[in-house]
C-alpha positions as CSV (number, residue, x, y, z in Angstrom):
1,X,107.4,83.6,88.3
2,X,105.2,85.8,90.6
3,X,102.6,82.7,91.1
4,X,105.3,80.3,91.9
5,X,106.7,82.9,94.5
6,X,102.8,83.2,96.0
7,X,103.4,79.5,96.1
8,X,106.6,79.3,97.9
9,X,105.1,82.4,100.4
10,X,102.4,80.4,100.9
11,X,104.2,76.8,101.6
12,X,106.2,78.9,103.9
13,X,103.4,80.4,105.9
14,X,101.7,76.7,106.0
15,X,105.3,75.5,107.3
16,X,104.9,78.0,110.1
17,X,101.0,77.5,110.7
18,X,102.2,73.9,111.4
19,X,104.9,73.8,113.5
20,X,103.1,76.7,115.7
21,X,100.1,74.1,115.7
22,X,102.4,71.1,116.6
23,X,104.3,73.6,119.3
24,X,100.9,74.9,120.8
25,X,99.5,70.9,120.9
26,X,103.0,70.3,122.9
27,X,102.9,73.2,125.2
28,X,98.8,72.0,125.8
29,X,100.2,68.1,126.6
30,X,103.4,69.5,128.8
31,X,100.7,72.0,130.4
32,X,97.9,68.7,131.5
33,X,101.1,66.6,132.8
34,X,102.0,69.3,135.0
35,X,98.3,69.8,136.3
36,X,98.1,66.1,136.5
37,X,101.6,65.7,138.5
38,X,100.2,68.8,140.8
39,X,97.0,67.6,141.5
40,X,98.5,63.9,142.2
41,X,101.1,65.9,144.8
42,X,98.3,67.8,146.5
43,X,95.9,63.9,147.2
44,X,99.0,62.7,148.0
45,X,99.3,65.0,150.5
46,X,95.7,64.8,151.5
47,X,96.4,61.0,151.9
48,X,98.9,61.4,153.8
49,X,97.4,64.1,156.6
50,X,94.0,61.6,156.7
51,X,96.3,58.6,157.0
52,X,98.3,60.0,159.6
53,X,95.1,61.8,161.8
54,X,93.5,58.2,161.1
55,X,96.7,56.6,162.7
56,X,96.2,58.9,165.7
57,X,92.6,58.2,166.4
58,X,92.9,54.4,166.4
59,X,95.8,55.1,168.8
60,X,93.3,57.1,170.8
61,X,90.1,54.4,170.8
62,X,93.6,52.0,171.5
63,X,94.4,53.8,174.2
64,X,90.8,54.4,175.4
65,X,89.9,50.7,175.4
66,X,92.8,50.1,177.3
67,X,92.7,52.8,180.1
68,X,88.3,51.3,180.5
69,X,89.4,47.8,180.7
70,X,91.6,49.0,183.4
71,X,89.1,51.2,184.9
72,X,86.4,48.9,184.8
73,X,88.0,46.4,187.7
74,X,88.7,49.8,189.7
75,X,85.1,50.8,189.2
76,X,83.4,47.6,190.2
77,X,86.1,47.6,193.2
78,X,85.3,51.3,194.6
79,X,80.9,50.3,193.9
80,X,81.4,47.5,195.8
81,X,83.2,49.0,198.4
82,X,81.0,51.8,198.8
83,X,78.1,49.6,199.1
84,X,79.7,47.8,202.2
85,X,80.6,50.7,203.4
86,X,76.9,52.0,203.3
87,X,75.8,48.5,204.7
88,X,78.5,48.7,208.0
89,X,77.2,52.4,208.3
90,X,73.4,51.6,208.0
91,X,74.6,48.5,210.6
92,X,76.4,51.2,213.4
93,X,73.7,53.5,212.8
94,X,71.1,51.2,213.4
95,X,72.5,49.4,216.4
96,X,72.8,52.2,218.4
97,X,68.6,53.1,218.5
């Protein structure tokens, strides 16, 4: 009778050993999805900031191109100008002498 209570104290403990295994293999599994969902949060995130500071800068060059196409007429205008200007001074200045 002793042996077949060794037995049963033994089954018992080997019970035990495997549902603490089988807990400890959940626990590991529950443990990586919650790293996985973390880590998939934070480059979410990260996505998200690049995608938005990405959104601003093409605005920007948007907004750049725009502002020179407009400036570029103006510019032209004001070096032209300033030649004639330089031509009817050079003209006055050189009429008088």
């Amino acid at each position: 009778m002793l042996e077949y209570e060794k037995y049963q104290e033994l089954q018992a403990k080997s019970q035990r050993m495997q549902e603490d295994y089988e807990r400890q293999l959940q626990e590991a599994d529950e443990g990586k999805e919650q790293a996985l969902e973390e880590l998939t949060e934070y480059y979410e995130n990260k996505l998200q900031e690049k995608s938005s500071q990405l959104e601003q800068v093409s605005y920007s060059v948007f907004f750049i191109q725009v502002l020179s196409s407009q400036l570029s007429p103006a510019v032209e205008w004001l070096c032209l100008a300033s030649a004639l200007l330089l031509q009817m001074l050079s003209h006055i200045l050189w009429s008088k002498y």
